[in-house]
C-alpha positions in Angstrom: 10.5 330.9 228.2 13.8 333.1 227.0 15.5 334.3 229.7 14.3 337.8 231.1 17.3 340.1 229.6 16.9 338.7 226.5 13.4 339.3 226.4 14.3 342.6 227.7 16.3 343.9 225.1 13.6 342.7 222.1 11.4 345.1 223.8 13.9 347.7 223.5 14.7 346.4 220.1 10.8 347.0 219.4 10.4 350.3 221.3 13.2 351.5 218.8 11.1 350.2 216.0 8.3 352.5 217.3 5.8 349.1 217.8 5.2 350.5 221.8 2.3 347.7 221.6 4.7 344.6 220.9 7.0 346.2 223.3 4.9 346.3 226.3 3.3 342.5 225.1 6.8 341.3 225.5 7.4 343.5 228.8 4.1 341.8 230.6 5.3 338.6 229.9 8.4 339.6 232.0 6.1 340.4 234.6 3.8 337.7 234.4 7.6 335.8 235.7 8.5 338.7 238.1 6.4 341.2 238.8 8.8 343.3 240.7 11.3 343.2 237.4 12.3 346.9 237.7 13.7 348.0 234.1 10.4 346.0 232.3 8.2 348.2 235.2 10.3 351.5 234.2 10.1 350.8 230.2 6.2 349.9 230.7 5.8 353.5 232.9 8.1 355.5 230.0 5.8 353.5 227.4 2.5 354.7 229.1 4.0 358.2 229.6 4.9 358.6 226.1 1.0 357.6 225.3 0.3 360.2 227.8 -1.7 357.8 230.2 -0.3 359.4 232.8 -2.2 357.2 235.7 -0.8 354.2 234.7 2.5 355.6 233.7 2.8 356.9 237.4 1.6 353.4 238.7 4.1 351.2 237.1 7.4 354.2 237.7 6.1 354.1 241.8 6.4 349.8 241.5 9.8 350.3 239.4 11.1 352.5 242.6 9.7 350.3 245.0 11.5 347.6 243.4 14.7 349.3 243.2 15.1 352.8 245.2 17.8 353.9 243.6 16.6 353.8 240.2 17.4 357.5 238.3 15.6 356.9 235.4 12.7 356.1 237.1 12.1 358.8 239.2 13.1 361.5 236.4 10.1 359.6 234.7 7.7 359.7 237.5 8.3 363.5 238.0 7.9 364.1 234.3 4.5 362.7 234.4 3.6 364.6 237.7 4.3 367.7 235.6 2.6 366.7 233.2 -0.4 366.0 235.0 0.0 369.3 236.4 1.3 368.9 239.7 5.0 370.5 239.6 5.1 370.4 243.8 4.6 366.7 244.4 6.8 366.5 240.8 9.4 368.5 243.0 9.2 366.6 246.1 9.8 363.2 244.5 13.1 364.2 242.9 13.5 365.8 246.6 13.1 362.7 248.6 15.2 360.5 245.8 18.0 362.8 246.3 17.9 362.5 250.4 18.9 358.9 249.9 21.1 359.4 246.8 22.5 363.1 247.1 25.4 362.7 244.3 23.2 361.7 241.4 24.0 364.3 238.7 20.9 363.6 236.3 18.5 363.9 239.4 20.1 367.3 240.4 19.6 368.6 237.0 16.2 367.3 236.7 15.3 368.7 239.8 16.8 372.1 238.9 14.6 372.4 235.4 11.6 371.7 237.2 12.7 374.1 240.0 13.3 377.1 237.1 10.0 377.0 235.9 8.4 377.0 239.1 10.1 380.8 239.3 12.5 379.0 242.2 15.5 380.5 240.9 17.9 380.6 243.9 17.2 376.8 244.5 17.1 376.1 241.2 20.9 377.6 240.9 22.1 375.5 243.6 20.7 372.4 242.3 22.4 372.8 238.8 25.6 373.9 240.3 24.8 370.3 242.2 24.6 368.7 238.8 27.9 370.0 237.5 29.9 369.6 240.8 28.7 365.1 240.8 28.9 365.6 236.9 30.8 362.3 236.3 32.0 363.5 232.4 32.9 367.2 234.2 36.6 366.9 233.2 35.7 365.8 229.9 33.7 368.7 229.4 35.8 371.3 231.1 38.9 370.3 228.3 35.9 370.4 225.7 35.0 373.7 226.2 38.6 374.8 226.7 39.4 373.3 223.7 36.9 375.8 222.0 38.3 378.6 224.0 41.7 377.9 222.5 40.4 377.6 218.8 40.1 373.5 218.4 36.7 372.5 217.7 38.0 369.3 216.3 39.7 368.2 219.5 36.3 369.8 221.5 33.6 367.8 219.2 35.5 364.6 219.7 35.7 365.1 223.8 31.9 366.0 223.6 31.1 362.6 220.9 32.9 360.7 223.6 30.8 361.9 226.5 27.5 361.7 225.0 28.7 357.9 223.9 28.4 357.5 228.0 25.7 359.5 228.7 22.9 360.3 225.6 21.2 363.1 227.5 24.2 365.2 228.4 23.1 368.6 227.9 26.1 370.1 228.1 27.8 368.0 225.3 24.4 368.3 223.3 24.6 372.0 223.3 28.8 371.6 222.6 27.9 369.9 219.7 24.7 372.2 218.6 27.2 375.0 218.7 29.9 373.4 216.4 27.7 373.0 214.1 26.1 376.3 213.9 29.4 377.8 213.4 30.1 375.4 210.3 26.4 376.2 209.1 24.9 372.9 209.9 21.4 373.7 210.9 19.8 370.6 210.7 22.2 368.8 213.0 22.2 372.1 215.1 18.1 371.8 215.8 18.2 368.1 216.5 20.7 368.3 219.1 19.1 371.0 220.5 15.8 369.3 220.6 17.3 366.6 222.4 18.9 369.1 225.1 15.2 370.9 225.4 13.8 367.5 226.1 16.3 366.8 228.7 16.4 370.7 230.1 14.7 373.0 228.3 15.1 375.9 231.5 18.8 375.9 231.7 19.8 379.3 230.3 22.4 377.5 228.1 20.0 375.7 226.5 18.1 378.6 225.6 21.0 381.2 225.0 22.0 378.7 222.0 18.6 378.3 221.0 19.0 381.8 220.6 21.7 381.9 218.8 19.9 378.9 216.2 16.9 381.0 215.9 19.5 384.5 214.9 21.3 382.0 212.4 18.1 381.8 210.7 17.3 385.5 211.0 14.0 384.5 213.0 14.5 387.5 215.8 11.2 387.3 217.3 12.1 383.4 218.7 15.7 384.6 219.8 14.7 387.6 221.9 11.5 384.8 223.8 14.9 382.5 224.1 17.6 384.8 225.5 14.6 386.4 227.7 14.0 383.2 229.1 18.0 382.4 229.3 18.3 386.1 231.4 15.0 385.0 233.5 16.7 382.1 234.6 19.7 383.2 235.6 19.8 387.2 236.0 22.9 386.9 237.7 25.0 385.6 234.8 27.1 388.4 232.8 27.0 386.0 229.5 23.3 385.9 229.7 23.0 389.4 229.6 25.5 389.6 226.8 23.6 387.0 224.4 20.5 389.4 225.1 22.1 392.6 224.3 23.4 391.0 221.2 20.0 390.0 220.0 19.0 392.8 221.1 21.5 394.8 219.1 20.6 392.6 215.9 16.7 393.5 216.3 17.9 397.2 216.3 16.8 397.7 219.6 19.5 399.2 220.6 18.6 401.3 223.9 17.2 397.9 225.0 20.4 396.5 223.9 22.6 399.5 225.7 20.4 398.5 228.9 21.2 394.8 228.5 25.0 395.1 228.2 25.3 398.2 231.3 23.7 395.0 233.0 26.3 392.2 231.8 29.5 394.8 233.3 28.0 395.4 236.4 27.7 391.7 237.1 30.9 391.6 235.5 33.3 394.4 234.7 36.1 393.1 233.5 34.6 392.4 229.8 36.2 394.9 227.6 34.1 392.9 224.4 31.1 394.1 226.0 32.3 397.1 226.5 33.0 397.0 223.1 29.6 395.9 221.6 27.6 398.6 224.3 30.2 400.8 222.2 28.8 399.4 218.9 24.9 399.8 220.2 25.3 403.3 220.9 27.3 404.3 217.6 24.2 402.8 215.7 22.2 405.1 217.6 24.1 408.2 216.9 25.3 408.5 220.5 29.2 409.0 219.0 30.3 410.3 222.5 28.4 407.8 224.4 30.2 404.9 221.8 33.7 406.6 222.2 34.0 406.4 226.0 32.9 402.6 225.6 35.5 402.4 223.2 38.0 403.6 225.3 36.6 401.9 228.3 37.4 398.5 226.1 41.2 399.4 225.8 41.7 400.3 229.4 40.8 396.6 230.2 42.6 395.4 227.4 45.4 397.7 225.6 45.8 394.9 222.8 42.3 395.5 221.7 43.1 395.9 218.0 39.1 396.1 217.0 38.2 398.3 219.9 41.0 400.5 218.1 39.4 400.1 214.7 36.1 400.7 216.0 37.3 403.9 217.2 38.6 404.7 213.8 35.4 403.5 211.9 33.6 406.3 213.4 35.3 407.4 210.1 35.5 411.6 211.8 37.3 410.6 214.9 40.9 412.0 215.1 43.6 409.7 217.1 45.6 412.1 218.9 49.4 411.2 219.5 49.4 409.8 222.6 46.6 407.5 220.8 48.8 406.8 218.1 52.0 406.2 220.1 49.6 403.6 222.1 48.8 401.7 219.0 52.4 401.5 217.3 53.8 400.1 221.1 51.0 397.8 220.5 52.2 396.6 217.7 55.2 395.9 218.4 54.8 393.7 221.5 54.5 389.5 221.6 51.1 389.6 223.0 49.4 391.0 219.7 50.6 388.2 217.4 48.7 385.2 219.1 45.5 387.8 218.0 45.6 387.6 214.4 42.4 389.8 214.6 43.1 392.0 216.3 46.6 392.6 215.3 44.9 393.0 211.9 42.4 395.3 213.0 45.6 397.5 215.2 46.7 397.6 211.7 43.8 399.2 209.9 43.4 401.1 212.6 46.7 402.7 212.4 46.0 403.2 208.5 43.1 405.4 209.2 45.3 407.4 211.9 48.0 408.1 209.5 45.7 409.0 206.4 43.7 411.8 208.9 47.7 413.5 208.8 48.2 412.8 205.1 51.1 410.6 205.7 50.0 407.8 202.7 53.2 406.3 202.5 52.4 405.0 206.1 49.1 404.7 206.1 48.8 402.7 202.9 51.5 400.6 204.4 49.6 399.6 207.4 46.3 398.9 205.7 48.2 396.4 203.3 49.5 394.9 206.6 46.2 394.9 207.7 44.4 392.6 204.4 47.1 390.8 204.3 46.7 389.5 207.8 42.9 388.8 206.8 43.8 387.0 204.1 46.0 384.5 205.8 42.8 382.6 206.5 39.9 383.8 204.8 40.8 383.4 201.0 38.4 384.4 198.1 38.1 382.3 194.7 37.8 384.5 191.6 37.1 381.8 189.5 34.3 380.6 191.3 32.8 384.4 191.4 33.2 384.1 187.6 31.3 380.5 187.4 28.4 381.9 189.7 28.3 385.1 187.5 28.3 382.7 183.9 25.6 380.4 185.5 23.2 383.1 186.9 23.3 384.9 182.9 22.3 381.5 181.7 19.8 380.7 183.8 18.3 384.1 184.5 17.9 384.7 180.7 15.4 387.0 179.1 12.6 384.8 179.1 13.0 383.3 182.3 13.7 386.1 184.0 10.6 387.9 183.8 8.6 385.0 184.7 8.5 385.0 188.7 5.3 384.7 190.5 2.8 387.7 189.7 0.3 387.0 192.0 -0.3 387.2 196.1 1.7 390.1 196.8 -0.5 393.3 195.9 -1.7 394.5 199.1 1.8 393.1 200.4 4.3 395.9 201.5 7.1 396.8 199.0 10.2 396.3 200.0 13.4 398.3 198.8 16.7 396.4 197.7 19.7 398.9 198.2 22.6 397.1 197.0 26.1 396.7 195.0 29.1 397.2 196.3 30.1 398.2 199.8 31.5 401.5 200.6 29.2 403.2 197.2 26.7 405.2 198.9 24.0 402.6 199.5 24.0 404.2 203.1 23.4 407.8 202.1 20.7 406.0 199.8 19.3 404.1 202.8 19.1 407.1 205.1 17.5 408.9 202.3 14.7 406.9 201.5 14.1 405.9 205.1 13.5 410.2 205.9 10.2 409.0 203.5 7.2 409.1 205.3 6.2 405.6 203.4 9.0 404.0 204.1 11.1 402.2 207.1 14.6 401.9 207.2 15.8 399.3 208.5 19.9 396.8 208.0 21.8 394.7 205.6 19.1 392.2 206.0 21.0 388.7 205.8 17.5 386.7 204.4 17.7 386.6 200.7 21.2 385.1 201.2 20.4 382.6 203.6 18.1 381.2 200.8 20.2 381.2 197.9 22.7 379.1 200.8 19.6 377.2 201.0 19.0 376.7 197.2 22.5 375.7 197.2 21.7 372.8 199.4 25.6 373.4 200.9 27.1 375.5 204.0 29.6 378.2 203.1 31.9 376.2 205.0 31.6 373.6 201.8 31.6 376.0 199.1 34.8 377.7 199.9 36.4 374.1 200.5 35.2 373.4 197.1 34.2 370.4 198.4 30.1 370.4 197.2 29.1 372.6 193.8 26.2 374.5 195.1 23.0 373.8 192.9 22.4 378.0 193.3 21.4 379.3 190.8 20.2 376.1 188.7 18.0 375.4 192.0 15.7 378.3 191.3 14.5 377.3 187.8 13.2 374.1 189.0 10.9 376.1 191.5 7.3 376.1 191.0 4.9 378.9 190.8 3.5 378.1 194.6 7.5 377.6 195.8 8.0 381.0 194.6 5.4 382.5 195.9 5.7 381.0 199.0 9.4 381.9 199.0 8.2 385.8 199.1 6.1 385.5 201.5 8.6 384.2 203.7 10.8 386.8 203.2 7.9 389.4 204.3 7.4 387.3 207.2 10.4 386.6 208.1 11.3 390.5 208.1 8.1 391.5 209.5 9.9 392.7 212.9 11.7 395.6 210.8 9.7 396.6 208.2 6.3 396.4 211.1 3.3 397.8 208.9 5.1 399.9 206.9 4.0 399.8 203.0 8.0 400.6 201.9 11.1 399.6 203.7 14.4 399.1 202.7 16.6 396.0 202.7 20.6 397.2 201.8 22.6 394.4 202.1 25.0 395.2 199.1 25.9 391.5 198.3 22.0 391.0 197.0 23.2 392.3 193.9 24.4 388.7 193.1 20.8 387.5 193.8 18.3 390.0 191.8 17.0 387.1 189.4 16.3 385.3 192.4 14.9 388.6 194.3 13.1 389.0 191.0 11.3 385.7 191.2 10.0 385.9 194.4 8.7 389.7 194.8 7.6 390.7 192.2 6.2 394.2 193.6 10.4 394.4 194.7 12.1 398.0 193.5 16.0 397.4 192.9 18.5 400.4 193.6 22.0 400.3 192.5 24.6 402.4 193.9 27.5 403.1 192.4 30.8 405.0 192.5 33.9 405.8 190.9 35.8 402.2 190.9 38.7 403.8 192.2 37.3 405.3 195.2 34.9 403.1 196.0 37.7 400.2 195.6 40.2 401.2 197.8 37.5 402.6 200.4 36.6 398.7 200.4 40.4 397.9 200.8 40.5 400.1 204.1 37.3 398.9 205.6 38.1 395.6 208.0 34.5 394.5 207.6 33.3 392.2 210.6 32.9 389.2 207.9 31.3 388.3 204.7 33.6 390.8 202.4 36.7 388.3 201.6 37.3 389.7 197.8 38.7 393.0 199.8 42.2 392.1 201.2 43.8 392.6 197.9 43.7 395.5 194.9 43.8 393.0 192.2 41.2 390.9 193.2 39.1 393.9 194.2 39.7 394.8 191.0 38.5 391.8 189.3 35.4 391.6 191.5 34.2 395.4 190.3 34.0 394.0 186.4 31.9 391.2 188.0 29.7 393.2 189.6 29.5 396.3 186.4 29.1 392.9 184.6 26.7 390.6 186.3 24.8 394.9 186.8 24.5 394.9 183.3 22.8 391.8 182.7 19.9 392.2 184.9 19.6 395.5 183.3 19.2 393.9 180.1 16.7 391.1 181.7 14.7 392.9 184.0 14.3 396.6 182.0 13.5 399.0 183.9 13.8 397.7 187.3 16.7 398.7 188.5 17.6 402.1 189.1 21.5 403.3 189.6 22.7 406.0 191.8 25.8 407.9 190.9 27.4 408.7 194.3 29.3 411.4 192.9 26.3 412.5 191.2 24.2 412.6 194.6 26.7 415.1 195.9 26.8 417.0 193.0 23.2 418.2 192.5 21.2 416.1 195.5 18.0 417.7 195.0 17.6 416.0 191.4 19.0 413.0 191.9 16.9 412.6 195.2 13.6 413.1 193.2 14.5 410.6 190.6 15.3 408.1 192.9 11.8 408.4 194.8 10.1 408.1 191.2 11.4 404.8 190.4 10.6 403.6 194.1 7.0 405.0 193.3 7.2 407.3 196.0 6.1 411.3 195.9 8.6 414.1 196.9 8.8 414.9 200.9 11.3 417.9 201.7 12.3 415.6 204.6 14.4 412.8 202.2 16.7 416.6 201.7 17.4 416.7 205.6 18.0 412.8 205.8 21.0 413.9 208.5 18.4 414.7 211.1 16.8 411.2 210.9 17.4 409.9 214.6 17.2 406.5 213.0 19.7 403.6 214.2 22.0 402.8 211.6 24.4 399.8 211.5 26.8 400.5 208.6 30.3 402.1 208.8 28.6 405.3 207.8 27.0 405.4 210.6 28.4 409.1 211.7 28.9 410.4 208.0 24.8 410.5 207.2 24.3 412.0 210.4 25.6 415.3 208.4 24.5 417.3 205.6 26.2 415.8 202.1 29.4 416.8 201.5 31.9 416.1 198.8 35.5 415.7 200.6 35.4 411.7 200.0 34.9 412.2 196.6 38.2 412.5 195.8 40.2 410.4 199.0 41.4 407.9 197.2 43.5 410.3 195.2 46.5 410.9 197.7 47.3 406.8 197.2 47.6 406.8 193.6 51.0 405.9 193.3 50.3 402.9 195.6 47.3 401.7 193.3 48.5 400.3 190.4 47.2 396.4 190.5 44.1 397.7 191.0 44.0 400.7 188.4 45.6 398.0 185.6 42.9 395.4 186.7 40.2 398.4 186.4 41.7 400.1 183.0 38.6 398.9 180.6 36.4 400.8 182.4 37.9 403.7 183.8 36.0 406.1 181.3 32.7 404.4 181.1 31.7 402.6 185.0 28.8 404.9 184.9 27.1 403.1 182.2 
């Protein structure tokens, strides 16, 4: 007979294969030599508790331990199939009794604790995870991981966490390392598989669950991320971050007195967290509580003077005044070492003092500071033209006349009808949003991120990849090969997936501006889908783009020419799916909105297939929460001072007015 290790490891060769059966053959004949053989009597016990015969599984672990006391895999076995069976105490009291003899076992401690957080034992539970870090044996390793990320290296922080889990597969904390890293390059798949791993090993540690919150809002799924960062707050009410990743979701879900709630909670715990203070700021902006988001605001830059988007986000209330003492604060700012290792927030300082300067007319100054500002932004988020222009070329050929008005017409007639407010940033589309959401019929609700998440999809690349220009994305070629059930199927998604805003609704309104690259798709999928283009005079609605330090996403806005370029795109790429899709999309004039609102308001609710309501007139007193930099400016009757802004930098326009001169005289049509 072969000797017993090698024997061993073709079981373990044939366990990997998934043939359990010739495994445990070859495991018995082990035991038919020794029968006390503790690794074949713990690989016959995780065999039988994979089948989910828990009796035996629980009689061959109980030999394994008898065998050898101080096996750790065994007992983290036995336990699971106690809880399994249903009986968490005697589940508890085995890991209990293990750890009496062996009380520096990490894996044990953290077993222990899991099992402990879902039997509502919360106070233990803490202690016996703080046990699991403190006999951690990779601790140092992962302490320089996640400083590493702290510091802005994930390169240095994925190779410390590779390294650990080559030691230790079922380190949750390098498992959840790693699921992050890849969520922030856009990797879903590898995100989800790691993080399945982590929820086998520990699925009640709040970490676990706060990044399985984060996966579920990467894939716009809120319903999944609130149950997760509940769960995350559940288990550990006491930590500040928890609270945090709550109000966040919270925040996204546009539950924002929730959200408010959830981030008072994360600065009690903790109130030296001028970022929260910053986001409760956010939260109550959105929900028209200016005063309420101004002392937040200003609460932020108390704990942290070099704050540069707690400034901005004082100046994107958009009719908030710096005084001089404010604006004194912001140029000593400025000028001091700190502020430079915060490219962000330096460039955010800098818009910031744009704004503060244009409120006194000083253009000069303020145009100076918002160019400092882009091109700060642009030192690493660059924008290809070219590429704009391929996409643009590709989406003509393949959304073509025929092919265009073919999407799926069937399925979605009882389904409710949703509203796609877009174009460019900074041209209305919230006054439009605010408008149509005063409708009875219809629910207002964000710049929905879905329909782009599935052209990214369609693309079969990450972002990441497309602006390396590493991959050509297969968007929008993809969509032509889709059949009649894919799109219809697609649609339904969306509905689904969006379900949490729109609720029951027979209208609502999706206005995330960049969609207007993706009406063919839009077109394809939803057929019952009304399109609304706002528009404004390229001057002014270019250069209030140029002054805007968006959050993310709007990377053709840190310079005039480019701008420039990306405004024939768009009037370009506009009039195609005019020409395709006649008669679905209707275009707002801004200027033409302030001009005679009454009109323009009824012709807009026509094309959406919507009857007058006097309300859509007094859209300002809609109590709504709104999430855009207009935030503050639709919470007021129309007025027609920003018609004309952009005039008093004129003489500091000229890339972007030569870029613009074909069509100066005729953007309306």
């Amino acid at each position: 007979m072969d000797e017993p290790k090698i024997m061993f490891q073709r079981a373990l060769d044939l366990a990997q294969k998934r043939d359990l059966a010739g495994a445990e053959e070859v495991l018995i004949k082990i035991l038919s030599v020794d029968t006390k053989e503790p690794n074949a009597l713990r690989m016959l016990g995780s065999i039988k508790l994979a089948e989910k015969q828990f009796g035996l599984a629980v009689d061959y672990l109980e030999k394994a331990l008898e065998a050898a006391p101080g096996f750790a895999s065994a007992v983290i076995e036995l336990s699971s199939a106690h809880h399994q069976m249903g009986n968490l105490m005697m589940a508890a009291s085995g890991l209990r009794f293990f750890l009496d003899a062996n009380p520096r076992n990490a894996q044990v401690w953290q077993a222990l604790a899991n099992l402990l957080f879902e039997m509502d034992e919360l106070e233990e539970g803490q202690n016996a995870a703080q046990k699991s870090v403190e006999f951690d044996p990779f601790y140092d390793d992962t302490r320089l991981a996640i400083n590493s990320l702290n510091a802005g290296n994930p390169r240095d922080a994925e190779d410390l966490f590779r390294k650990i889990l080559k030691g230790d597969g079922n380190h949750i904390h390098a498992l959840v390392g790693l699921a992050s890293l890849a969520m922030d390059r856009e990797i879903l798949g590898d995100a989800e598989r790691l993080l399945n791993r982590a929820n086998f090993v520990a699925p009640n540690f709040s970490h676990v669950q706060r990044a399985w919150s984060r996966f579920y809002m990467k894939q716009s799924q809120f319903d999944p991320a609130e149950k997760a960062a509940m769960e995350a707050v559940r288990v550990s009410p006491e930590s500040a971050e928890c609270w945090t990743s709550l109000g966040t979701i919270l925040a996204w879900g546009l539950k924002n007195g929730e959200a408010a709630d959830a981030f008072d909670k994360a600065l009690v715990l903790n109130a030296d967290q001028p970022r929260v203070q910053m986001s409760l700021g956010h939260v109550l902006k959105a929900a028209g509580n200016f005063e309420g988001a101004i002392t937040a605001y200003r609460n932020s830059l108390k704990l942290d003077a070099f704050l540069g988007e707690a400034w901005w986000s004082l100046a994107d209330l958009k009719t908030f005044q710096f005084d001089e003492q404010d604006l004194q604060q912001m140029l000593s700012s400025l000028e001091k070492p700190e502020i430079k290792d915060r490219l962000r927030d330096e460039a955010s300082l800098n818009f910031a003092l744009g704004k503060a300067y244009e409120d006194i007319e000083d253009y000069a100054d303020s145009f100076r500071f918002y160019a400092s500002g882009n091109k700060l932004r642009a030192q690493h988020e660059k924008f290809n033209v070219d590429r704009l222009r391929v996409q643009i070329q590709a989406s003509k050929e393949v959304f073509n006349p025929d092919f265009a008005q073919r999407g799926s017409d069937q399925g979605f007639a009882d389904q409710p009808v949703p509203i796609f407010v877009l174009g460019l940033p900074r041209s209305g589309s919230t006054l439009v949003d605010q408008i149509l959401a005063s409708h009875s019929r219809v629910q207002g609700t964000m710049e929905l991120p879905h329909i782009l998440g599935y052209a990214r999809e369609l693309g079969g690349v990450s972002e990441d990849q497309k602006i390396e220009g590493k991959t050509p994305s297969r968007y929008p070629g993809s969509v032509a090969l889709l059949s009649k059930d894919d799109k219809i199927e697609l649609g339904k998604r969306y509905l689904r997936e969006t379900q949490n805003y729109h609720g029951d609704s027979p209208y609502f309104v999706d206005k995330m501006p960049n969609n207007f690259l993706h009406i063919g798709l839009i077109a394809q999928i939803l057929p019952q889908a009304v399109f609304v283009d706002t528009r404004r005079h390229p001057l002014a609605c270019c250069f209030s783009i140029y002054k805007q330090n968006f959050a993310r996403g709007q990377t053709f806005s840190y310079d005039l020419e480019t701008l420039g370029h990306y405004y024939l795109s768009y009037l370009e790429l506009m009039a195609h799916w005019s020409a395709v899709l006649p008669g679905r999309v209707h275009r707002v004039i801004y200027e033409d909105m302030v001009d005679d609102t009454e009109y323009q308001i009824r012709g807009l609710l026509d094309h959406c297939g919507l009857g007058f309501e006097a309300s859509c007139l007094s859209f300002y007193k809609n109590e709504r929460v709104v999430r855009t930099a207009s935030a503050q400016q639709v919470r007021k009757p129309i007025y027609d001072s920003s018609k004309e802004a952009w005039r008093g930098f004129e003489d500091y326009l000229g890339p972007l007015t030569q870029t613009l001169g074909p069509v100066l005289d005729n953007w309306k049509n």
